[in-house]
N, C-alpha and C positions, 0 to 999 in steps of 0.2 A: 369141725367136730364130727364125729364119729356116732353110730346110732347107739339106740338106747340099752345101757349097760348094765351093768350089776346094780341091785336094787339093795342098798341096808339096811338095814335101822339101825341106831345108833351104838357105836365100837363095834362093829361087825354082826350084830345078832343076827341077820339075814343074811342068807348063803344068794345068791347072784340069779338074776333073772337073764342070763346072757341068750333063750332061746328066742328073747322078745328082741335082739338089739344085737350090738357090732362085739361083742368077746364073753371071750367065758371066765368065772371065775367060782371059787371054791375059798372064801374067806376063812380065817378061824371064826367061830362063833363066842360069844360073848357067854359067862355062865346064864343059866337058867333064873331066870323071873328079874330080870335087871331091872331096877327103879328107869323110868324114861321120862320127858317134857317133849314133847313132840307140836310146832306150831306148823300147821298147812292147812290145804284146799279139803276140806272134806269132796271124796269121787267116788264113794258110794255107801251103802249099806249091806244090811246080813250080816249084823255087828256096824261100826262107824271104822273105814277105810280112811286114814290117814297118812300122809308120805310114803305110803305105802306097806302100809301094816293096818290090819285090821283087827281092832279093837274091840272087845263085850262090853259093852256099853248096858248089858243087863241090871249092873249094879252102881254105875256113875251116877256120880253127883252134876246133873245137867242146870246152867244156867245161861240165861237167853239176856243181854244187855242186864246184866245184873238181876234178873228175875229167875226165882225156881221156875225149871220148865221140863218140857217131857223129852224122849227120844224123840217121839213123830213130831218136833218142832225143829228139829235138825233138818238138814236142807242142804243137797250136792251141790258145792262153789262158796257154802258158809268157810273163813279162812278161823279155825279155832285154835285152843291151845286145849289139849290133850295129858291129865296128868294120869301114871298108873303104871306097869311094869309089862315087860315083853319078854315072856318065853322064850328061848334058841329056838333058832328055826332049823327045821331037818336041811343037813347037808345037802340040798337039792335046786339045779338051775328051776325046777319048777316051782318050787315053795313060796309059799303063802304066807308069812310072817302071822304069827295071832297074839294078841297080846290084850291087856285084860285094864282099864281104862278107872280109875279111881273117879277121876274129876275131867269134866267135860264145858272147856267156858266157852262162850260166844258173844261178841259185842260188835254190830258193825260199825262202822265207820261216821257213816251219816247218815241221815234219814231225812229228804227235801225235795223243794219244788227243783224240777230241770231248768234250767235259765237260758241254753242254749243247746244246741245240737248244729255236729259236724261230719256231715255220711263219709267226707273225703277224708279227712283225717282219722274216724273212727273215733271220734273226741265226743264229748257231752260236757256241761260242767251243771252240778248242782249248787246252788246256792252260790255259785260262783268258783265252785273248787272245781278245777278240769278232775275229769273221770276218763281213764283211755281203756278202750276195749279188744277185744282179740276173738278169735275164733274158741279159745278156752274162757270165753266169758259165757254164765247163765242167763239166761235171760228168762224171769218168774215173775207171775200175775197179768202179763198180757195177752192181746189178742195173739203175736207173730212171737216165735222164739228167738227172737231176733232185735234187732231197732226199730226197725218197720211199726212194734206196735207202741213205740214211746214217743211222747210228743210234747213241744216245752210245753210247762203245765202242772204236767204230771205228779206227781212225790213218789219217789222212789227212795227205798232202802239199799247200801250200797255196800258189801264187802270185799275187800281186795287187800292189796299188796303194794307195799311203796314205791317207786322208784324214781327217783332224785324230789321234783317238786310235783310231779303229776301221785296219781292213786289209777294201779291197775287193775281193773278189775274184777273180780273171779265170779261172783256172782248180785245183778242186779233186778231188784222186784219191785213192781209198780203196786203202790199200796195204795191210790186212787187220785184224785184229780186236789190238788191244794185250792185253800180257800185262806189267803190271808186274815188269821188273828182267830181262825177256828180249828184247822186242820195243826194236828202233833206233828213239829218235829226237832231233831235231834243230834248229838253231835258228840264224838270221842277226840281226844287230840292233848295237845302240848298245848299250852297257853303260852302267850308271850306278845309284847310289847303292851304291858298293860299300863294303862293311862287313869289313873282314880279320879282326877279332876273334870276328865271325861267323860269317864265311864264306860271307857271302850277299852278292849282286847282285840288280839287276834287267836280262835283256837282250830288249828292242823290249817292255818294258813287263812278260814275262814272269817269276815269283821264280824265281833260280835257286840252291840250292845247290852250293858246290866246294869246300868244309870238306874238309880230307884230302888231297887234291889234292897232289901234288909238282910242286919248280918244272921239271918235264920235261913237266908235263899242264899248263902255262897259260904263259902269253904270256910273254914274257923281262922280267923286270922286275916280273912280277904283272900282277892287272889293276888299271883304269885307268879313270874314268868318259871315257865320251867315245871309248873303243876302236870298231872294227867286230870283230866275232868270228863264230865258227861255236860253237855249243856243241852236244857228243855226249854222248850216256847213254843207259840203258835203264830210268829210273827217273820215276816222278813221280808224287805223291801229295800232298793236302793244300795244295794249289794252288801246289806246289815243286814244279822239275821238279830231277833231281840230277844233276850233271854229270860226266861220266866223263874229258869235256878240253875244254879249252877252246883253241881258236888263233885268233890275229890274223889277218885277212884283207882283202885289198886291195879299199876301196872304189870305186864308179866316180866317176872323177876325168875330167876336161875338158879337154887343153891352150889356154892361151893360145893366142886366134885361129883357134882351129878352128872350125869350123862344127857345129854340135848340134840334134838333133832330141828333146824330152823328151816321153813323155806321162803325166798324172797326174793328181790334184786341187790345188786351188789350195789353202795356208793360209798362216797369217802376214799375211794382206791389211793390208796399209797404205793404197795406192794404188796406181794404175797402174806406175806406178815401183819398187816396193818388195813382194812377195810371192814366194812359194817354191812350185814344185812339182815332186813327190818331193823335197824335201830343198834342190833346186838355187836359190839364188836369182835373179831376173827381174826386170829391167827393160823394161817394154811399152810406154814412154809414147812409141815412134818406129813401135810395131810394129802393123801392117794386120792389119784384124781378119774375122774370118769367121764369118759364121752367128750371129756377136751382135758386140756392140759395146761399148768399155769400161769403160762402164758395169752391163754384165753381168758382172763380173769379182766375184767374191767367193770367202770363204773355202766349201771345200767343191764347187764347179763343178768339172767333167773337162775337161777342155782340152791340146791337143799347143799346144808353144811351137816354133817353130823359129828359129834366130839363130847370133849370133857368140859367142864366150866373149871376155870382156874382165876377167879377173883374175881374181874368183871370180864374177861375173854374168855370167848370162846375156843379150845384149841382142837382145831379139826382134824380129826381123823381121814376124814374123809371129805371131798367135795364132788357133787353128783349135776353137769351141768343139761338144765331142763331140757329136751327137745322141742321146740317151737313147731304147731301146725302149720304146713304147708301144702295140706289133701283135705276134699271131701269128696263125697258119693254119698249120695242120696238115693237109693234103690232097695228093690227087696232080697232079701238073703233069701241066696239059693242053692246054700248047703252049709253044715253046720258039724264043729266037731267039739262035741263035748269035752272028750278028753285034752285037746289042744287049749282049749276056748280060744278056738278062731272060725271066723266062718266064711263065705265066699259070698261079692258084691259084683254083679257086671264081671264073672269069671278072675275077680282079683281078689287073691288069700288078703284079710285082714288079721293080725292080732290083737289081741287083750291082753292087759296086763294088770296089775292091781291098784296100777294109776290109774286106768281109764276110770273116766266119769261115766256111769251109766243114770239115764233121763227118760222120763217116760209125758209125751205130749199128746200122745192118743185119746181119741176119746177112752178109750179102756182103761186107761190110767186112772181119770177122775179125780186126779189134781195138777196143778201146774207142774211139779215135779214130786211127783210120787216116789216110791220105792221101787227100783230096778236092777237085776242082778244079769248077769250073764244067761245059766239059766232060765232066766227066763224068756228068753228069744226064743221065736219059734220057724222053722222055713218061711217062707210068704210073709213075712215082717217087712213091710217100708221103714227103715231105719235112716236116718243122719249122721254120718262119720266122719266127725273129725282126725285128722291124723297126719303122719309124717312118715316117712322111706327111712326105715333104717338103715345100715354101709353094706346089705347083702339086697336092699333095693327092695323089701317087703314091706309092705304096709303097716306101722303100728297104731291101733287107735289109740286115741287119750279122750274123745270123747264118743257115746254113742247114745243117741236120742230116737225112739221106737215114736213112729209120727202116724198119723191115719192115712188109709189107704189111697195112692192117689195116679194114677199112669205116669206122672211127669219122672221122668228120669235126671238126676243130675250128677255132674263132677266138674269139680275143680283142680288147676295143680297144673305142674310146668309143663309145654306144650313136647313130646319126646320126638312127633315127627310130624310132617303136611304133606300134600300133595295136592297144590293148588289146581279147583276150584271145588274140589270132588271129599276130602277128607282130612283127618289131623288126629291123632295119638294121642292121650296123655295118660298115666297112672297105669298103662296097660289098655287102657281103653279105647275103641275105634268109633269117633264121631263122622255119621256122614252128613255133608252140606253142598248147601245146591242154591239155583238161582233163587229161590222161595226166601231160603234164611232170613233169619237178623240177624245183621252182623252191627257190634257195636264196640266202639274207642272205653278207654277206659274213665272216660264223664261219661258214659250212656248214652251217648248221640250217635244215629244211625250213619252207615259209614257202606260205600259198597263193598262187594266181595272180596277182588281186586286188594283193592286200599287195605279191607280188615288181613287179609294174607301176607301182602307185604310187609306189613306189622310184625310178622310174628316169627322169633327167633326161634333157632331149633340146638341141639347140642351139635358140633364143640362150641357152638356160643353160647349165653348165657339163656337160659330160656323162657320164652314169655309165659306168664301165670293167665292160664283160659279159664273162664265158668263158661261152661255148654249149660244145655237143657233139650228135650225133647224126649221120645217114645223111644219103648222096646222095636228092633228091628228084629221081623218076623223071623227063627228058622237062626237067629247070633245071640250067643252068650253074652255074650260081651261088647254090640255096638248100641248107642244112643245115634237113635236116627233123629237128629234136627234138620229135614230137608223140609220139612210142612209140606209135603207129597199126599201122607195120608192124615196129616194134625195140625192144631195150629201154633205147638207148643215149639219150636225148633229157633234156636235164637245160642248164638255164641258171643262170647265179650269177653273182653282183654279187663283182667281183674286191677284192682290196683295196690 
C-alpha cells in the first residue's frame, strides 16, 4: 500500500490531502452543507476533528454514555459518532474540511478492573474481554502515557474499535484502583446467549450475571439475545461481572440515503461486495480506492468507508486504507513551518495532517490530555511522534504528544543502515554505539555488541525495527549518541 492519500469526507466533499501522502487528487465536491453521520477517532480539537473533518461543535448536542455533557469532556482517541452537515471544501490539496456538528454521541465500550496484562503481545484484557493496543492507542489518567503506568487492578475506561473478536484500542484511561462491590463499572455490547433459568448472559462477549434483578432493573420484556444494552454494577469476580441493571439502548443506525462516513476494521470479508465494518455492512465494488487497492481488502485491515446508505448497505464511494505507525522520535523540534504545518525532529521534516492526534502530557498542559493544536508547538518542545514514511519516504505524523523536558533522545523504526561496532541509521537518523552500550534482543535481555549487530537486517532485506535512546551529539543535527561516553542514557533494542 501506497502512503497517505487524498482525504474526503463523505461523496467527495473534501478535495485531497495528497502533499501529506503518495498522489494527488482534485475530487468533485459534493454541494454545499451536505447532511453527514460521521463514526471515528476523535484527533483533535479547535472545533472536534473527525475522519478528518473538523467540526463546530459550538452548538452540538454532546452526550457522554448517555449523559448530557460538555465539549471539555471530549477526549482525543474517544471513537464517537458525529451528526450535522459539512460544507464543500475549497478545491485545494491543502484544505481543511469544516463542517458544523448537530449531535455529538460518545459511549465507551467498557468501563473495569484489568484481569491481565501482556507487554509481548501488546494485549490487556478487562474483565476478561482482550483489549489490543498499538502505538495509535491513548493512554489517559496514568502516571506513563503508555502501559508502563497500568497494572492489573486497575479500572480502566476503554474506547476502540472492533476487529473480529479482540477490541482495538483508540483510547484507554485509568479511572482508579477497583474495589470489588464498591467501585462503578460498566458495559455497551450485544447480548446473547441468554439463559433465564440461570440468570446469565453474555454482553460484547463479556459473562454477565442478573439472577435477582426485577423487571424495573432490565429491559421491558426481559432480555433478549440480539438487544444493544448498557450493563451497571459494582461487582465482578470469577470471570462474571454482576449486574446491578441492565437498559436497552439506541444503537447507531443510518437513514436511508444519507450520506455516511465509517471508520473501523474490516470482517465478514466475502468480497469486494460483501463485508462489514464495525458492524455496518459494505458494498465497495463501485467505490475508489486509496492507498491500496481491492485487492488489499480483507478481514482484519483499518479502513474509513465513505458512501450512501441504500437500506441496510453501505455503498462506498469510496475506501480510504489506514496507514499503520511504524516511526517514533521523541526529541525537541527544531524548526517549525507554520504554513506547511510540519516541523523538523533530529533534522527529519515531519508532517501533519488533520488526522494527526495532537496530546499534551507536559506539565503545562494540566491535564492528562488537554487541548492541543498545531499551533501550538513551539521550537524547543520535547514532543512524541508517532508516525509512518509515506511512497516519497517523508514522515507523516498521526500522532504528536508535547512531553516535559528532558535530554533523553529517542527513535524508533526500520534499521536503513549499520556499520558494525561504531553506528546504525534509521528514519534518517545517525545512532552512535560503542563498547559502553546496551544492546538488547527483542525480550530485553542484555546481549553483546557482536550478537546485537549480527541481528540486524538492513535493505534489500527486510529490515529490523530498532528503539535507540541516548543524548544530543555535540556540534549534529541529527545524531543520538548512545555510546554512555558522556551519559548514562545510551541503550539500543531490537523492537518487537
Amino acid at each position: 500500500m501506497k502512503g497517505f492519500g487524498s482525504r474526503l469526507v463523505t461523496a467527495s466533499i473534501c478535495a485531497a490531502l495528497a502533499a501529506c501522502g503518495g498522489g494527488s487528487s482534485h475530487d468533485e465536491v459534493a454541494p454545499a452543507t451536505s447532511s453527514i453521520v460521521s463514526v471515528g477517532t476523535i484527533t483533535g480539537f479547535g472545533s472536534v476533528i473527525v475522519n478528518g473533518v473538523r467540526f463546530d461543535d459550538s452548538s452540538a448536542t454532546i452526550t457522554v454514555n448517555d449523559q448530557v455533557a460538555t465539549r471539555e469532556q471530549l477526549k482525543v482517541g474517544m471513537v464517537v459518532e458525529v451528526e450535522g452537515r459539512a460544507p464543500a471544501c475549497p478545491n485545494s490539496d491543502q484544505a481543511v474540511c469544516e463542517g458544523i456538528a448537530a449531535r455529538i454521541r460518545f459511549r465507551n465500550n467498557l468501563e473495569g478492573p484489568i484481569t491481565s496484562i501482556n507487554r509481548l503481545t501488546n494485549t490487556l484484557q478487562v474483565m476478561g474481554r482482550e483489549i489490543a493496543f498499538d502505538e495509535s492507542t491513548v493512554f489517559a489518567g496514568a502516571s506513563q502515557s503508555d502501559l508502563g503506568g497500568l497494572s492489573v487492578g486497575d479500572t480502566v475506561s476503554v474506547s476502540g474499535l472492533t476487529d473480529q473478536t479482540r477490541l482495538r484500542a483508540r483510547l484507554i484511561e485509568r479511572t482508579g484502583s477497583f474495589q470489588n462491590g464498591m467501585t462503578p463499572i460498566m458495559l455497551h455490547g450485544l447480548v446473547a446467549q441468554v439463559d433465564t433459568a440461570l440468570g446469565t448472559c453474555t454482553v460484547d462477549g463479556i459473562q454477565v450475571r442478573f439472577q435477582g434483578l426485577s423487571a424495573a432493573e432490565l429491559p421491558a420484556g426481559g432480555l433478549v439475545d440480539g438487544q444493544y444494552v448498557e450493563v451497571q454494577g459494582k461487582g465482578y469476580g470469577e470471570t462474571v461481572m454482576t449486574a446491578d441493571r441492565i437498559q436497552l439502548r439506541e444503537r447507531i443506525s443510518f437513514p436511508d440515503a444519507s450520506l455516511v462516513e465509517v471508520e473501523g476494521y474490516v470482517s465478514g470479508f466475502v468480497s469486494v461486495s460483501a463485508f462489514t465494518v464495525g458492524g455496518q455492512k459494505v458494498d465497495a465494488s463501485t467505490a475508489l480506492f486509496r492507498n491500496g487497492t481491492a485487492a488489499d481488502l480483507k478481514d482484519g485491515v483499518r479502513i474509513e468507508v465513505e458512501g450512501t446508505m441504500s437500506g441496510a448497505v453501505l455503498i462506498a464511494s469510496k475506501v480510504i486504507f489506514r496507514q499503520e505507525i511504524n516511526a517514533q522520535i521523541v526529541a525537541p523540534i527544531q524548526a517549525k513551518d507554520a504554513g506547511a504545518s510540519s516541523f523538523v525532529q533530529l533534522g527529519q521534516t515531519v508532517l501533519t495532517t488533520p488526522l494527526t492526534q495532537f496530546l499534551d502530557s507536559s506539565g503545562a498542559g494540566g491535564r492528562a490530555v488537554p487541548t492541543l493544536a498545531y499551533p501550538d508547538l513551539a521550537i524547543s518542545d520535547r514532543i512524541d511522534v508517532r508516525a509512518y514514511r509515506n511512497s516519497d519516504g517523508v514522515l507523516v505524523a498521526m500522532r504528536v504528544e508535547r512531553t516535559d523536558p528532558d535530554p533523553v533522545l529517542i527513535a524508533k523504526g526500520p534499521v536503513d543502515s549499520k556499520s558494525p561496532l561504531t553506528r546504525l541509521g534509521l528514519l534518517g537518523i545517525d545512532v552512535a554505539t560503542g563498547p559502553a552500550t546496551r544492546y538488547r534482543d527483542t525480550l530485553g535481555n542484555l546481549i553483546s555488541d557482536i550478537d546485537f549487530y549480527a541481528l540486524l537486517q538492513v535493505p534489500p532485506a527486510m529490515p529490523t525495527i530498532v528503539r535507540v535512546q541516548g543524548e544530543a551529539l555535540a556540534g549534529s543535527l541529527n545524531t543520538i549518541d548512545a555510546t554512555r561516553a558522556t551519559s548514562t542514557r545510551g541503550e539500543v533494542e531490537i523492537a518487537h
